[in-house]
LOPA-423022 format. One record per atom (N, C-alpha, C): x, y, z. Coordinates in steps of 0.02 Angstrom, whole numbers, padded with zeros to 5 digits, always signed. Last residue first. Layout:
<tornus>
XYZ ...
</tornus>
This chain:
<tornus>
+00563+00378+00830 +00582+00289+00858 +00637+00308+00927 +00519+00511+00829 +00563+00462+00795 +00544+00424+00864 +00356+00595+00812 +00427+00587+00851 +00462+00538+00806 +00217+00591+00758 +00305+00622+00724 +00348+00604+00752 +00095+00495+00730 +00139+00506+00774 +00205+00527+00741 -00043+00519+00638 +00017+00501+00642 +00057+00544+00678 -00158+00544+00573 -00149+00539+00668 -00088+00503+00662 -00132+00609+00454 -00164+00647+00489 -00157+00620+00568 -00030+00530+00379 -00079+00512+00383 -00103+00563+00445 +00044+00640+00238 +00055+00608+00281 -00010+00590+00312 +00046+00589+00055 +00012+00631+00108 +00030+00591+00166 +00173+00611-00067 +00134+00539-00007 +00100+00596+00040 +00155+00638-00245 +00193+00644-00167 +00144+00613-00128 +00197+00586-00396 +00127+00592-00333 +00181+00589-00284 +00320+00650-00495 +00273+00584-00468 +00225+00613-00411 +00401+00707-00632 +00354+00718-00593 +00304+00645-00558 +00529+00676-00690 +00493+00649-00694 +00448+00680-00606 +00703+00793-00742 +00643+00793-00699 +00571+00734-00736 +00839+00693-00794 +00778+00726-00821 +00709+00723-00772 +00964+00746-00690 +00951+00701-00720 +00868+00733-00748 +01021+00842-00619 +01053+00844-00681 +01003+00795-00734 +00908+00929-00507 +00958+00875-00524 +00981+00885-00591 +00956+01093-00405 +00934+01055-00469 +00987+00990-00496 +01005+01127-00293 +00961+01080-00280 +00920+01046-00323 +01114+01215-00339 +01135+01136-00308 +01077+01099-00307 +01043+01334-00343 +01040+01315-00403 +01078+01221-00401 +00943+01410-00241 +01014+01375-00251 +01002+01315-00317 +00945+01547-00189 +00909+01515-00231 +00971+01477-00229 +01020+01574-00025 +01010+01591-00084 +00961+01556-00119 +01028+01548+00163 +01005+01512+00075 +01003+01570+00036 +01168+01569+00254 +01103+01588+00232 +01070+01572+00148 +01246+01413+00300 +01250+01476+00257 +01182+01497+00255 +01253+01312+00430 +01207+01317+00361 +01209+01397+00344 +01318+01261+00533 +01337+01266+00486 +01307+01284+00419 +01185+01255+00611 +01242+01307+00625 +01293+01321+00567 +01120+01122+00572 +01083+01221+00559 +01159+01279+00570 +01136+00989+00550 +01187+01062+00556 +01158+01115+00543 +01003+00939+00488 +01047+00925+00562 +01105+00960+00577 +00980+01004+00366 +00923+00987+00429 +00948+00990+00520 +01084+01001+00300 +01076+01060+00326 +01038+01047+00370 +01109+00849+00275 +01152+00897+00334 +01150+00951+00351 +00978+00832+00199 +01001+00798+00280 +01034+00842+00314 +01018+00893+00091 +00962+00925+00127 +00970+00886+00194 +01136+00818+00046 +01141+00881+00069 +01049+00919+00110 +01059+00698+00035 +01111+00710+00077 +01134+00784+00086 +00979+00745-00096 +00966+00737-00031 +01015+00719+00029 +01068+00786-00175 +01033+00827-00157 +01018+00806-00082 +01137+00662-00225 +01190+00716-00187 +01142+00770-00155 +01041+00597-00252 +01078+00559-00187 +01110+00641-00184 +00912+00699-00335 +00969+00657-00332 +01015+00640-00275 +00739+00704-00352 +00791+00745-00329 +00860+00671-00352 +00616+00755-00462 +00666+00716-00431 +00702+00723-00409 +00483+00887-00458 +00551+00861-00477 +00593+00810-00455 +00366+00918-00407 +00379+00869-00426 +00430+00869-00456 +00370+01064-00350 +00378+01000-00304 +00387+00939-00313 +00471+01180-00373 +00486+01123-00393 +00471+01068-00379 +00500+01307-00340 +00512+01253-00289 +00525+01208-00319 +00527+01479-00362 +00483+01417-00378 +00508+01389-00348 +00551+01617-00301 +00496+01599-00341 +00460+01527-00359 +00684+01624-00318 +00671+01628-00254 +00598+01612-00260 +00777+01473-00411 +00732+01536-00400 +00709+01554-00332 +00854+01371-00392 +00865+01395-00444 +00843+01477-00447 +00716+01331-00303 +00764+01290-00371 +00806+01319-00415 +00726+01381-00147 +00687+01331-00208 +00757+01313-00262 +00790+01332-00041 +00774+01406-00036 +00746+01428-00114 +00817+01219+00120 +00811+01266+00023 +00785+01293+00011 +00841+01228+00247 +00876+01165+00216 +00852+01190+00119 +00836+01349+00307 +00876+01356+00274 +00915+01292+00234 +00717+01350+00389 +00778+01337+00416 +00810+01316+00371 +00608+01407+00324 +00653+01445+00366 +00714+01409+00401 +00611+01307+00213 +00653+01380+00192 +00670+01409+00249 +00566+01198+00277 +00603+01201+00258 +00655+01267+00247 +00430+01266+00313 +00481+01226+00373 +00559+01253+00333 +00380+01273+00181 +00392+01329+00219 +00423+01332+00287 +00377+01137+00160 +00401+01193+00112 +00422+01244+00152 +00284+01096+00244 +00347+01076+00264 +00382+01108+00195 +00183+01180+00206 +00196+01176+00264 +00271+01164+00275 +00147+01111+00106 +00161+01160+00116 +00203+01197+00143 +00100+00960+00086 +00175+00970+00092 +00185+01070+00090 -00037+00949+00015 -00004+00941+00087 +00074+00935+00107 -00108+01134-00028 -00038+01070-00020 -00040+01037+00020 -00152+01249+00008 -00159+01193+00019 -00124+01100+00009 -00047+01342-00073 -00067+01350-00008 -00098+01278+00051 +00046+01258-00203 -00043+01291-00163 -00028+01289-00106 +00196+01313-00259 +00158+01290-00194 +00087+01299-00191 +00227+01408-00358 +00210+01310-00379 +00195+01284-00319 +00282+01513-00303 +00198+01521-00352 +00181+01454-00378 +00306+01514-00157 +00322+01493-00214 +00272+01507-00225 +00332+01590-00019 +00298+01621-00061 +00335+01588-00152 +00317+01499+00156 +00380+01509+00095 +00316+01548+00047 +00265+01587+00306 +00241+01575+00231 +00295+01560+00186 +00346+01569+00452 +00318+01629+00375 +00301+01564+00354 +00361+01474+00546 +00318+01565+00591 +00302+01601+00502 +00304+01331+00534 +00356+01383+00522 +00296+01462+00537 +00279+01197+00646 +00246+01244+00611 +00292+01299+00592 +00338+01047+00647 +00330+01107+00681 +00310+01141+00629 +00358+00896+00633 +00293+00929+00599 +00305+01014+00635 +00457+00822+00691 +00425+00846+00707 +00369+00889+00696 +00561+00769+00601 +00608+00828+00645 +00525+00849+00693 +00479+00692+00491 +00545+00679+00551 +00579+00721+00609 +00433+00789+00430 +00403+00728+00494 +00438+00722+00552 +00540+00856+00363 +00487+00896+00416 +00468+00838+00455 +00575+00756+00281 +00618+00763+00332 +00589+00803+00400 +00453+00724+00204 +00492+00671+00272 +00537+00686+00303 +00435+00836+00137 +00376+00825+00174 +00423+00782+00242 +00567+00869+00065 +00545+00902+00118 +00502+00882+00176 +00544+00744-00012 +00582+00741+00032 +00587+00792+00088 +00415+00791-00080 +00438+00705-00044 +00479+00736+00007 +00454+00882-00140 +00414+00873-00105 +00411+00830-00056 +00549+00834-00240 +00571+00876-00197 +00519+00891-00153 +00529+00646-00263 +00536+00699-00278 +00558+00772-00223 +00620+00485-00272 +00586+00550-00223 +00583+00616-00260 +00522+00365-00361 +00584+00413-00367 +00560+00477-00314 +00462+00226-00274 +00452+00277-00328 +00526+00328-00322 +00460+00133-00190 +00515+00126-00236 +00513+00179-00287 +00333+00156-00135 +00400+00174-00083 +00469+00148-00131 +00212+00111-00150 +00231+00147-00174 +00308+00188-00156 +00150+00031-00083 +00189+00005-00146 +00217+00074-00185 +00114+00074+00034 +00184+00039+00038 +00225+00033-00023 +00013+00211+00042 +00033+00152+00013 +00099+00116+00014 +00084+00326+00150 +00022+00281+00160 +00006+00229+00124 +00229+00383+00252 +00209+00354+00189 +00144+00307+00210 +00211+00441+00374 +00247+00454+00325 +00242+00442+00256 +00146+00371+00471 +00138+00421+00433 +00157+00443+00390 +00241+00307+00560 +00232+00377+00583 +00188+00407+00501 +00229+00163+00518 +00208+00189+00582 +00208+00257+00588 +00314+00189+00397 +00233+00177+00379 +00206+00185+00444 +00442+00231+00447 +00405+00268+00397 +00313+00255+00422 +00439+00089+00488 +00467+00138+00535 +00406+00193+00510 +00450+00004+00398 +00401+00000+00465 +00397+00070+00479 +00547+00068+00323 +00490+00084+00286 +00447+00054+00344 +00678+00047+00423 +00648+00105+00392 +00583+00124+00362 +00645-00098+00413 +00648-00071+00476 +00625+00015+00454 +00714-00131+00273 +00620-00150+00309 +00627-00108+00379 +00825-00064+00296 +00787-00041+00210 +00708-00071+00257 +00898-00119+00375 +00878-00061+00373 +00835-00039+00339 +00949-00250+00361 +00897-00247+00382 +00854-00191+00380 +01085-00247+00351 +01064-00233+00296 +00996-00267+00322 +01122-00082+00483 +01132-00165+00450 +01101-00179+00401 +01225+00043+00554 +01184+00000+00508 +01194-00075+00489 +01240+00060+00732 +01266+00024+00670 +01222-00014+00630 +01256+00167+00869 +01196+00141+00823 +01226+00114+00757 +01298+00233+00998 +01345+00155+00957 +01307+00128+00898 +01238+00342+00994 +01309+00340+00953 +01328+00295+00954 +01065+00368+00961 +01124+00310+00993 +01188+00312+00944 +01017+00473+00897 +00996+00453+00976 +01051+00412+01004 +01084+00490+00787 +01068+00549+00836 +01045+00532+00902 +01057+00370+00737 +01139+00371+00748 +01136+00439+00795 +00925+00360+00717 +00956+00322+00742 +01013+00329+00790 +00903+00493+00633 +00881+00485+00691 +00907+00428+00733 +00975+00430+00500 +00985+00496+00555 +00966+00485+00612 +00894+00297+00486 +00995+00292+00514 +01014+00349+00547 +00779+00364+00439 +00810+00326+00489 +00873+00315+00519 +00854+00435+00327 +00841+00480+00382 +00811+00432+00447 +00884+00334+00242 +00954+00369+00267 +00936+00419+00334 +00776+00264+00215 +00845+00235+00251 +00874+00293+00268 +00709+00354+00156 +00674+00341+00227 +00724+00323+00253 +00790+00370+00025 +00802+00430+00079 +00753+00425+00128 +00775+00245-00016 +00829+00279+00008 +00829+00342+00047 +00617+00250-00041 +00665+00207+00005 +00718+00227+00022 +00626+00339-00153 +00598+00363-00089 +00589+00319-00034 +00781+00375-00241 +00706+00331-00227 +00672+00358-00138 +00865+00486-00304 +00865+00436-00268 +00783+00412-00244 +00968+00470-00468 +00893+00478-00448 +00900+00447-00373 +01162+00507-00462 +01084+00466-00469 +01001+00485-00424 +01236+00589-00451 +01174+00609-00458 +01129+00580-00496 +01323+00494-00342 +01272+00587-00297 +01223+00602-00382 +01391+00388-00314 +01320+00404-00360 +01303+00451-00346 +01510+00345-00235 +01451+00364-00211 +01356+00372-00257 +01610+00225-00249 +01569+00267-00275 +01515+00265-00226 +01699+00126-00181 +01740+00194-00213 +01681+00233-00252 +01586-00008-00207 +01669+00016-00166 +01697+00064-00205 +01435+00072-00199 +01470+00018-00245 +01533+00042-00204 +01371+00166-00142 +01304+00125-00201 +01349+00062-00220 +01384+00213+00021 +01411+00218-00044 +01356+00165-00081 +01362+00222+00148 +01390+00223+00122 +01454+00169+00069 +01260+00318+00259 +01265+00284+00196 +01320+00253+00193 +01262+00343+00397 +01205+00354+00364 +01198+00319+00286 +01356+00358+00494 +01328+00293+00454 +01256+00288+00446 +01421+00484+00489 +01349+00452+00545 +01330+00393+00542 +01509+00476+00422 +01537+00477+00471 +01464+00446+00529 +01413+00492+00279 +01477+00423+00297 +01489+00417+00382 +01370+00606+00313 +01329+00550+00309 +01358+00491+00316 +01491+00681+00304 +01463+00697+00350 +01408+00621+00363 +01519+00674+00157 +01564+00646+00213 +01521+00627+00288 +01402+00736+00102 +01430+00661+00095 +01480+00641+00154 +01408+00860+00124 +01366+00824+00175 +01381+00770+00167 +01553+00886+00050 +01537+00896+00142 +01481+00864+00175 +01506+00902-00051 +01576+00850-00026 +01546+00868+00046 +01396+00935-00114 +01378+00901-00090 +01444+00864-00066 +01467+01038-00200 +01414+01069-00148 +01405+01012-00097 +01618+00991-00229 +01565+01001-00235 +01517+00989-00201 +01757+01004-00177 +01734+01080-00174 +01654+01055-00224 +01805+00848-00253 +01818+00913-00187 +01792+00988-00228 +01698+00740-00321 +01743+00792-00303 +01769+00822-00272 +01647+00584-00304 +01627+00658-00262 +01700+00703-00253 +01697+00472-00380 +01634+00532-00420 +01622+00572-00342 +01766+00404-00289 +01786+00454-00347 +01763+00486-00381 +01779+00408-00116 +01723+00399-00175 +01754+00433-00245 +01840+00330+00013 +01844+00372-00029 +01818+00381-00093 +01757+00297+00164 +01763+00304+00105 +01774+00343+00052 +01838+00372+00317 +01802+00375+00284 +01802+00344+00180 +01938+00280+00448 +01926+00321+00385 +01860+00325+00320 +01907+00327+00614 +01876+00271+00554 +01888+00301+00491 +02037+00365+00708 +01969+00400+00661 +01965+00349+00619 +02096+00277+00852 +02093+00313+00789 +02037+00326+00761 +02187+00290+01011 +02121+00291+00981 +02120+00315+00895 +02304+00170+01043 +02287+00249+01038 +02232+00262+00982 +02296+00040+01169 +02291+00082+01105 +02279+00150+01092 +02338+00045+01345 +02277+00075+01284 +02320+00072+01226 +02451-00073+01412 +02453+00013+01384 +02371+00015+01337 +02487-00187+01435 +02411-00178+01464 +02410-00094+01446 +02600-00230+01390 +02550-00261+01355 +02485-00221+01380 +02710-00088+01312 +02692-00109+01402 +02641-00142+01355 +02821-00102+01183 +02745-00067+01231 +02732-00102+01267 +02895-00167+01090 +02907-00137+01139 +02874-00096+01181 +02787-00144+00946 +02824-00197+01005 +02862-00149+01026 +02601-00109+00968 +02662-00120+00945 +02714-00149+00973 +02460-00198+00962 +02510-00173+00992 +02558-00152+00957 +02320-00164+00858 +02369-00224+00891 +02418-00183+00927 +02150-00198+00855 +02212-00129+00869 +02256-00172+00887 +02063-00240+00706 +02073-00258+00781 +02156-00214+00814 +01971-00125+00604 +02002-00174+00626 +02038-00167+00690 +01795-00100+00600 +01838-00078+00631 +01885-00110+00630 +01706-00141+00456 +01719-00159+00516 +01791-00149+00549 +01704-00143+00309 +01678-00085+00354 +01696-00099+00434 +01700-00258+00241 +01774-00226+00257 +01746-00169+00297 +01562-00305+00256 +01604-00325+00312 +01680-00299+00331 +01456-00152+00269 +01503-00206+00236 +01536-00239+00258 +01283-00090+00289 +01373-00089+00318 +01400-00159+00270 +01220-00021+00149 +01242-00066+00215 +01286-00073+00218 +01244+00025+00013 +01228+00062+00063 +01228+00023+00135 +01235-00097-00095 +01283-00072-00031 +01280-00008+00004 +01092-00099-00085 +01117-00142-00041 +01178-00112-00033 +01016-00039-00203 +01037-00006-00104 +01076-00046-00086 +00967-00110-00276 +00998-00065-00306 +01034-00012-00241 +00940-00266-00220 +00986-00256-00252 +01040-00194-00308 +00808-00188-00150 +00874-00197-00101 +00941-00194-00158 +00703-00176-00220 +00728-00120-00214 +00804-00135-00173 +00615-00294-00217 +00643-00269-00284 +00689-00209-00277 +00609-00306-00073 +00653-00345-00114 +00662-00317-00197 +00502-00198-00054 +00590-00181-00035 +00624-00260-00064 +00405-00270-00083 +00397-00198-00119 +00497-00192-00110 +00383-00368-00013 +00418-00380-00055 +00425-00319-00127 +00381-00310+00122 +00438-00349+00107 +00447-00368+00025 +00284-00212+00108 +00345-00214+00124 +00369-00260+00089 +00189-00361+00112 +00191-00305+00042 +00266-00260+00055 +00199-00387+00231 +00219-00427+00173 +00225-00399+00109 +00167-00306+00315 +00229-00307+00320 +00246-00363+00274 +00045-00300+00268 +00060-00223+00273 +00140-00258+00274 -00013-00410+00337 -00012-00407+00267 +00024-00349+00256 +00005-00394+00456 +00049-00428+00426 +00037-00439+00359 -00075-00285+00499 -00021-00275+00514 +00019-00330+00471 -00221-00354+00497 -00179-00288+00422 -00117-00291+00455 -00206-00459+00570 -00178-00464+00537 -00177-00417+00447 -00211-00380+00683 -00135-00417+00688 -00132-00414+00617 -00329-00318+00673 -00271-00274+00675 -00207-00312+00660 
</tornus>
């Protein structure tokens, strides 16, 4: 057992070294670090500082008023991401199916512990993480491009495998699927509502950073989540490449960490 376990965490490691120098700044940064509150003068020395809002990165490829300005912010504020480079986000670059284990680790993270601060350790900790619940069953395969399956399947894990009370009714879903299920998770809680159509899904399509950050914040803001339409946001721009989705491992533990 010890030692599949350390072959398992060597392949990791070097499955996520070819993958860090396109993530890396997605880790915290060192200008990311709170600076130190100074006084002003003429203030009592032992007065509090007055508490401030961390400002959020300002990205110049994320518009205002597009679909994805709000969960972007929202992911910044959780330190869930942020950013591919200083002042960019990338929303519709391809995102890999490392990136979006990082970012829904860091969810669950930053949901359990509000002092929780990314580090650039995250990328192996996430795919442990992942590969302990199931989530993903070949390692080497965790630099692939996420598709829209993919990412339904891991965010359902993540939240718990619950069973949805309907049926989603795509005609590109089999029934048997193993991502069905979390198809039909998905629609009833309104993280999508397929592609464009009320009819298709799309399971092998790629998705893009702006997609999946927006499927995060509907996951974790249900309240804020408009009733779905077909939504035509959840098509990437970039040229759909169909890949193998990851079956989860049948005695795999859902909870989070």
């Amino acid at each position: 057992m010890k030692k599949r376990f350390l072959t398992l965490a060597l392949v990791l490691a070097m499955c996520l070294s070819l993958a860090i120098p396109a993530f890396a700044d997605d880790a915290v940064k060192p200008e990311d670090k709170d600076p130190e509150p100074s006084e002003s003068a003429g203030e009592p020395e032992d007065k509090d500082p007055e508490p401030s809002e961390p400002a959020a990165p300002q990205f110049t490829d994320v518009p205002e008023g597009a679909y994805f300005e709000t969960p972007v912010a929202w992911a910044v504020e959780k330190k869930i991401t942020n950013g591919t480079e200083p002042g960019t986000f990338a929303p519709e670059d391809t995102c890999s199916r490392v990136q979006i284990l990082t970012f829904l680790y860091r969810a669950v993270q930053s949901a359990e512990d509000p002092d929780f601060a990314p580090t650039s350790n995250d990328l192996l900790l996430a795919a442990k993480w992942a590969l302990e619940k199931g989530m993903i069953g070949d390692p080497k395969t965790i630099n692939a491009d996420c598709t829209r399956a993919d990412a339904v399947n891991y965010i359902w894990q993540a939240f718990g495998k619950a069973e949805a009370e309907n049926k989603a009714e795509f005609t590109d879903v089999d029934a048997d699927a193993d991502y069905a299920e979390a198809v039909s998770w998905a629609v009833e809680k309104k993280i999508t509502n397929g592609d464009g159509s009320d009819t298709i899904f799309n399971p092998g399509k790629t998705c893009t950073r702006g997609q999946i950050v927006t499927f995060l914040y509907r996951a974790y803001n249900p309240a804020d989540t408009e009733p779905a339409d077909p939504d035509t946001s959840d098509e990437p721009t970039v040229s759909p490449e169909p890949t193998e989705s990851i079956s989860p491992a049948p005695t795999a533990t859902p909870e989070a960490d």
